[in-house]
C-alpha positions, 0 to 999 in steps of 0.5 A: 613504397612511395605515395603520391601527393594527390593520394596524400592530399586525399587522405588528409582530406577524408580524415579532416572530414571524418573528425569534424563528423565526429564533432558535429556528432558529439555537439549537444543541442541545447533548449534556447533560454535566457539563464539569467531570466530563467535564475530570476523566476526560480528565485522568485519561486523559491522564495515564495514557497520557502516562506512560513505557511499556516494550516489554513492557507495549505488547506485553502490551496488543497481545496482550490478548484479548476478555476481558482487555480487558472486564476492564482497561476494567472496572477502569478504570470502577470507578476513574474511572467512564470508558467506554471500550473497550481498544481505543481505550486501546490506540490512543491510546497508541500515537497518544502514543507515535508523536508523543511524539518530535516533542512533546519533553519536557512543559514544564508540567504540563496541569490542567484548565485546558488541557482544552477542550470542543467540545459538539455534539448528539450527540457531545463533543469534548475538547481537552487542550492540551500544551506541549512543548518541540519541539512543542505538542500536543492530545490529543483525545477524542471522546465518543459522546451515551451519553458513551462515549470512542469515540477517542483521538488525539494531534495536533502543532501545527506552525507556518505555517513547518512546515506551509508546508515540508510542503505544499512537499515534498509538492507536490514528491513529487507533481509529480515523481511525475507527471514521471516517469511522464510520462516513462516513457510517453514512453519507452514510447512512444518505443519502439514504433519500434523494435519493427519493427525489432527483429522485422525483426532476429529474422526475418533471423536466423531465416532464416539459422539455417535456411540455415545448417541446411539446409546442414548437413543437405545436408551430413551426406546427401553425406557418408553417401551417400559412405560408403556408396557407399566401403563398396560398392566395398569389399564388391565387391573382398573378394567377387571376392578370395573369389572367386578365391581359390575359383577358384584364380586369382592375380588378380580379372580379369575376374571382374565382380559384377552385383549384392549381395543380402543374404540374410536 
């Protein structure tokens, strides 16, 4: 079957079309920047807050109001042209302080050299490579597409060993947090079976607290009701005494009292 040339011409054509298509599409756009004025600033930055810092000053910072802060980002950009809110200078000195114990000693000082860029469409993302004498470390940050330093972190580089011991650990933590949990449902559960029990045992002594009241209070009736007959018998004899005292009788034979009324 033979093919024309215009039919060819057309086919090579499409797929001459369909291929520079496909690179256009795979073409990443790219935030417009300077790297060698953007690996400027990021030094700049870094050298600032890798230097040595006093409680005071840090407390100073973290008691900086709207104002101060407007006011120490406002002598940042008149010096370095760097945007960069307080906020986020503050963070990322604390970020460096918190890792500095694990990075150890600085052993070569960082250039411009060590500083990478990551461009995107819409944001840059800035590595500065530390050598430490613990630990390497990157100090990462993140620009916003009006080239504004929106983040500054501080990030240890741990070995596969390192990270191996931590997900380790973890996995540990987690499996044993699960264990023992387990295991205490299963006591909870477990348990349950002792509640009749238990509700059995209140209600015996319940009911034994009550006998034992009830014969108590039998009691304490029996002995009032034997006082108070002892206080008639003796109310009877000093009534017939004054009787026959009345009588002049030398004793209370056959004097017998029918009744006592109390006269109000």
């Amino acid at each position: 079957m033979r093919i024309s040339m215009k039919k060819l011409a057309s086919i090579l054509l499409m797929l001459t079309c369909i291929i520079g298509l496909t690179a256009c599409g795979g073409e990443e756009k790219v935030m417009r920047h300077d790297p060698d004025v953007v690996k400027a600033q990021c030094l700049w930055m870094y050298e600032g807050m890798s230097r040595e810092w006093t409680a005071s000053e840090l407390e100073m910072f973290d008691a900086y109001t709207k104002d101060e802060y407007d006011a120490y980002t406002a002598n940042i950009y008149e010096i370095s042209s760097i945007r960069v809110d307080g906020e986020v200078v503050v963070s990322g000195i604390h970020s460096w302080i918190d890792n500095k114990e694990e990075i150890g000693r600085v052993e070569e000082k960082v250039t411009v050299n060590d500083i990478t860029i990551d461009a995107k469409e819409d944001e840059l993302i800035v590595s500065v490579a530390i050598d430490g004498e613990l630990h390497d470390a990157v100090m990462e940050m993140m620009y916003d597409k009006n080239l504004h330093i929106i983040s500054i972190n501080t990030n240890i580089i741990y070995s596969f060993g390192e990270l191996m011991e931590k997900a380790g650990v973890n996995t540990l933590i987690g499996m044993g947090t699960v264990f023992a949990v387990l295991i205490l449902i299963s006591l909870i559960i477990g348990g349950f079976g002792f509640i009749p029990k238990i509700q059995a045992s209140l209600s015996a002594r319940k009911q034994v607290k009550e006998a034992v009241e009830e014969s108590v209070d039998n009691a304490i009736a029996g002995i009032i009701e034997r006082e108070e007959v002892s206080d008639d018998q003796e109310l009877i004899a000093v009534i017939a005494a004054a009787i026959a005292a009345s009588e002049c009788a030398s004793s209370t034979d056959g004097f017998v009292v029918r009744s006592i009324r109390k006269i109000r």
